[in-house]
VEXDO-87149 format. One record per residue (C-alpha): x, y negated, z; residue in three letters. Coordinates in pm, whole numbers, padded with zeros to 5 digits, always signed. Layout:
XYZALA/...
//
This chain:
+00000+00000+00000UNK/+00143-00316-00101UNK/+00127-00595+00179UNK/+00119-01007+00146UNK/+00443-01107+00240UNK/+00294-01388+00436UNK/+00656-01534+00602UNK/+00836-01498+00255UNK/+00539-01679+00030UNK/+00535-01934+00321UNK/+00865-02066+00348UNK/+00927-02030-00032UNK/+00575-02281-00076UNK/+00784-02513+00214UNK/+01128-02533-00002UNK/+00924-02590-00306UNK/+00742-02901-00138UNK/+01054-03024-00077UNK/+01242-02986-00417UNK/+00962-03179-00537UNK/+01033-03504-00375UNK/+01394-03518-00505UNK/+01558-03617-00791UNK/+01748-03307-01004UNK/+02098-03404-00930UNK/+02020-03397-00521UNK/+01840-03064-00570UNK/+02226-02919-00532UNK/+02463-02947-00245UNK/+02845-02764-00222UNK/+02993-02574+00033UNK/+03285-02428+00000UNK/+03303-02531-00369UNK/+02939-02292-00413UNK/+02674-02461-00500UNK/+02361-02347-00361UNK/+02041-02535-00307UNK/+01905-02798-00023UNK/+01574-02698-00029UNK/+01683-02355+00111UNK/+02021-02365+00259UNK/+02253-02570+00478UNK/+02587-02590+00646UNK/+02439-02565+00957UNK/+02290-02251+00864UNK/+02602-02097+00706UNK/+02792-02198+01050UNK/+02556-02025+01237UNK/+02508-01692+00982UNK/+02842-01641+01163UNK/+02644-01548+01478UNK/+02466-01250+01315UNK/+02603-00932+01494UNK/+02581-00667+01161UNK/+02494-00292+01298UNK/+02612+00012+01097UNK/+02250+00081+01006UNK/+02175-00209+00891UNK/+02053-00208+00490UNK/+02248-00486+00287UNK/+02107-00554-00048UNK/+02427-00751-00266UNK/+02374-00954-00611UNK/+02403-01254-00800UNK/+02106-01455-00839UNK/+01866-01293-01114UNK/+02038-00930-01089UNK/+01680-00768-01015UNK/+01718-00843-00592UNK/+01319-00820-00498UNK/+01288-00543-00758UNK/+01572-00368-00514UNK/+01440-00512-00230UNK/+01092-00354-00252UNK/+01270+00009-00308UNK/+01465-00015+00003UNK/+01158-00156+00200UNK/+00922+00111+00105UNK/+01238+00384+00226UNK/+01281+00173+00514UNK/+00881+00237+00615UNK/+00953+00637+00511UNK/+01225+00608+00774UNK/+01049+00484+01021UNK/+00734+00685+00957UNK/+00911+00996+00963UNK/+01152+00895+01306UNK/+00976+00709+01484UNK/+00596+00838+01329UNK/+00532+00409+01324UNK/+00307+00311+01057UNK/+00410-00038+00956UNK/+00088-00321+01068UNK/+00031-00715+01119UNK/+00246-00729+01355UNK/+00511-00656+01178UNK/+00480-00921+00967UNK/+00497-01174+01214UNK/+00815-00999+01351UNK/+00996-01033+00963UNK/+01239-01296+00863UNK/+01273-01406+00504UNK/+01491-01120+00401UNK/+01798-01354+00234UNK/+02044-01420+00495UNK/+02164-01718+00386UNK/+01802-01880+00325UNK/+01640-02013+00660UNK/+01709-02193+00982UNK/+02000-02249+01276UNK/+01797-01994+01504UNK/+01740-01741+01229UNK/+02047-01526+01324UNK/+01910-01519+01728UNK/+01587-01381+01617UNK/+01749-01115+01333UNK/+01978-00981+01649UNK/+01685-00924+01843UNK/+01519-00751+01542UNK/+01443-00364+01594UNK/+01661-00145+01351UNK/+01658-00074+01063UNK/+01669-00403+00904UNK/+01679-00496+00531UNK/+01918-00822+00432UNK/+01947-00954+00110UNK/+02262-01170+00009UNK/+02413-01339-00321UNK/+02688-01456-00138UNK/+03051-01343-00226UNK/+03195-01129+00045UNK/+03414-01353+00214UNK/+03154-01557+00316UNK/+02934-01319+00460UNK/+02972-01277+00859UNK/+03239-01073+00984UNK/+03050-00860+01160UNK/+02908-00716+00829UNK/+03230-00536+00733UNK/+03379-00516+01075UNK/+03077-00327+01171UNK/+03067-00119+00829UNK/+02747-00199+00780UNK/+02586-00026+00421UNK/+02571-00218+00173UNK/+02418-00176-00221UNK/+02559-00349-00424UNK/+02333-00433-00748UNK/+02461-00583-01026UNK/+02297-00684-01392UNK/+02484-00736-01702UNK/+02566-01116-01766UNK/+02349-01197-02094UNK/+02017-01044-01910UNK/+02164-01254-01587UNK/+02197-01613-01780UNK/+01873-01508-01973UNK/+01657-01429-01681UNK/+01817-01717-01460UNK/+01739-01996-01703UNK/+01349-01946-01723UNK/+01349-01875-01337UNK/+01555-02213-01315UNK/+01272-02413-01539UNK/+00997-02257-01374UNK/+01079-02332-01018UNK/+01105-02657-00864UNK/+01395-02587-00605UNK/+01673-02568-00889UNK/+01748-02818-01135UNK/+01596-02774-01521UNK/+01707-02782-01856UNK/+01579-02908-02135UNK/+01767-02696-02355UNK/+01917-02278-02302UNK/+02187-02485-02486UNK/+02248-02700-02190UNK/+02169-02438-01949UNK/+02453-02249-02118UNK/+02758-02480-02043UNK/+02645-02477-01726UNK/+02616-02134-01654UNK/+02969-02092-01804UNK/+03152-02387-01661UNK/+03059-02276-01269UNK/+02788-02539-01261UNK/+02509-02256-01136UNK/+02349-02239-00769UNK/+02553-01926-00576UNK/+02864-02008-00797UNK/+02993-01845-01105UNK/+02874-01516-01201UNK/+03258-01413-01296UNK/+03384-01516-00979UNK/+03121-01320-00810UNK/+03183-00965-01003UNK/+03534-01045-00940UNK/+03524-01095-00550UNK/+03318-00834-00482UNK/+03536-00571-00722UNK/+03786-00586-00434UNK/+03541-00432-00264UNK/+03394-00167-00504UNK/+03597+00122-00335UNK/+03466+00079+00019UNK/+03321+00368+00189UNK/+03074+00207+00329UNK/+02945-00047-00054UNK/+02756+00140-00349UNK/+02720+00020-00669UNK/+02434+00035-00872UNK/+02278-00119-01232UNK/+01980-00297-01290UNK/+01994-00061-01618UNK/+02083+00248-01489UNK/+01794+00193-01236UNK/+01583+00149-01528UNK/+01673+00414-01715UNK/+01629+00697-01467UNK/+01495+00527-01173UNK/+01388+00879-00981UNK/+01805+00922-01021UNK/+01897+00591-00914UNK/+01622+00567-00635UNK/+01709+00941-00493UNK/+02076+00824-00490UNK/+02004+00533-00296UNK/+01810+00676-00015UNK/+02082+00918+00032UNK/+02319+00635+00068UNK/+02134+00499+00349UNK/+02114+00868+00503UNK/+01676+00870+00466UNK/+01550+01175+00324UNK/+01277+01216+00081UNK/+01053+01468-00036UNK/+00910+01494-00379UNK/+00604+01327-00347UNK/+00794+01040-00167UNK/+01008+00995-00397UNK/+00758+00969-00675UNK/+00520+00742-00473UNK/+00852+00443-00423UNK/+00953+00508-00810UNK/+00565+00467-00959UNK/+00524+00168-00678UNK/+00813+00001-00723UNK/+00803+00022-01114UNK/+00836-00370-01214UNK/+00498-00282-01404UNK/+00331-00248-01070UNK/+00494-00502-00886UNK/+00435-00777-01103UNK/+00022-00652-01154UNK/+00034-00644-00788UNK/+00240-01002-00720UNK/-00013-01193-00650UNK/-00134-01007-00382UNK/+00249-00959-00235UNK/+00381-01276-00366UNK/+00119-01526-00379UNK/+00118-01784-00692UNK/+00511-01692-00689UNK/+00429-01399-00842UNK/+00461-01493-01180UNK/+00784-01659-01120UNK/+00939-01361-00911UNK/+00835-01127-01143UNK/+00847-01215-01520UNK/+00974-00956-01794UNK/+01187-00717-01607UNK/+01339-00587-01931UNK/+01651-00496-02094UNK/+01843-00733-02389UNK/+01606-01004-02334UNK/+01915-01199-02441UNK/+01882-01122-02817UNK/+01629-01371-02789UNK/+01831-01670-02681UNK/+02185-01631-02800UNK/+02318-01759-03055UNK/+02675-01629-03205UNK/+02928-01866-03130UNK/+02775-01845-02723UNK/+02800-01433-02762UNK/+03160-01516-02858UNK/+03236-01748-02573UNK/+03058-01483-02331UNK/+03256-01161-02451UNK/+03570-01370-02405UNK/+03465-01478-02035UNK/+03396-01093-01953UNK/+03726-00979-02165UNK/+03931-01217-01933UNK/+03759-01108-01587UNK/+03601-00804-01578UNK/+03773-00591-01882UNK/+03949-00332-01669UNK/+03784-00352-01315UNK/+03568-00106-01166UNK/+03298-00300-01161UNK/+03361-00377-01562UNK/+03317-00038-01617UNK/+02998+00029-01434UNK/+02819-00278-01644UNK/+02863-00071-01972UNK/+02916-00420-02137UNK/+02982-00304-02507UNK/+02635-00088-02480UNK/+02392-00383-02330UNK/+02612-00671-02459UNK/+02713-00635-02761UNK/+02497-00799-03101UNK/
//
């Protein structure tokens, strides 16, 4: 049964309000040399993320903005309720809701991290930030974490309509000018090179598994049955079945209204593969195969993104 995610459509209606009453080029603020944006984040919130204390059961969902994270998300929420069904026989209700925090770490308040500690396990974080600036805890702690990525085209495709059809990130009036900026580091969460690059130093941990947005829709009864196994939660057949068939993007986005609010349409939009064949022209697939030749070409995580199969004209 899908359930409103009251606290999530809430506090995403709150930033919005905000967004609106300023002017594009305030919508932005840097930390760290990052962008990321006001109407969500703060240094006073990454100063006190510090204060999170990570536990090794903790489930940490990884990737750059427009990778397929609620998509993700949803799958490890509906194990996380199998979980607890089958450990603790707890059927998830209301109350629950009001015990939830909006489930990106970085996205919130000062007391936010108090409140998460007190949280009952197990509890599902998602990030886009790079690894170093996660809290310490997180890897001191080994807590699990999946780590999804999404080929870059799909990534710059999907993250320009999300970008003109949400009010908390600047617009473009042209995927031309959205373009440059994506590839000259001018994006909210920083540059998607950088990113795939930070956290490749990281692809070998024991404790970090790597999936595709791709992969996971190819086969997702493979790529879901491989992640709860990860995370240690057993599944039967039938449970299986039921996350993959609920947790198609089909049935999320026919059901986002009801989870999502008027969001829905914005969360959730085409959820496909090579939607970049439509935007591209051939001088900007040029300047992108370069960008990935010079990073990724090599890496671990290079390999895993298949680049010449979902990249290439």
């Amino acid at each position: 049964m899908e359930k409103s995610r009251k606290k999530f459509v809430d506090i995403l209606g709150k930033a919005m309000a905000t967004a609106d009453t300023l002017d594009r080029d305030k919508l932005l603020f840097s930390y760290k040399g990052i962008l990321y944006p006001v109407s969500f984040c703060s240094p006073e919130v990454f100063r006190s993320m510090e204060s999170l204390e990570a536990r090794s059961d903790d489930i940490i969902l990884a990737g750059y903005p427009k990778s397929g994270t609620n998509w993700v998300g949803q799958i490890l929420s509906d194990l996380v309720a199998i979980f607890e069904k089958k450990t603790q026989n707890k059927e998830s209700s209301e109350n629950d809701e009001n015990l939830e925090e909006f489930p990106y770490l970085e996205m919130g308040d000062t007391e936010k991290y108090e409140r998460m500690n007190k949280l009952p396990s197990r509890r599902v974080i998602f990030t886009h930030l790079l690894p170093e600036n996660l809290p310490r805890s997180i890897f001191k702690n080994k807590a699990k974490i999946l780590l999804l990525l999404r080929n870059p085209k799909d990534v710059a495709t999907s993250f320009y309509h999300f970008s003109n059809g949400i009010s908390t990130l600047p617009s473009y009036e042209t995927w031309d000018d959205f373009f440059v900026a994506f590839m000259t580091k001018k994006m909210a969460w920083g540059c998607y090179f950088e990113y795939l690059s930070k956290w490749n130093k990281h692809a070998a941990d024991e404790n970090i598994m790597t999936i595709t947005y791709e992969e996971l829709k190819e086969n997702p009864v493979l790529g879901v049955k491989n992640i709860a196994a990860f995370f240690g939660i057993p599944l039967t057949e039938k449970e299986l079945q039921s996350v993959v068939e609920r947790c198609s993007f089909q049935s999320m986005k026919k059901n986002s209204q009801k989870t999502h609010g008027a969001f829905g349409n914005i969360l959730f939009r085409k959820g496909g593969v090579s939607d970049w064949k439509n935007l591209f022209s051939e001088d900007q697939n040029e300047k992108m195969d370069k960008a990935f030749e010079e990073h990724m070409r090599g890496t671990k995580l290079g390999a895993k993104l298949k680049y010449d199969v979902y990249c290439k004209a």
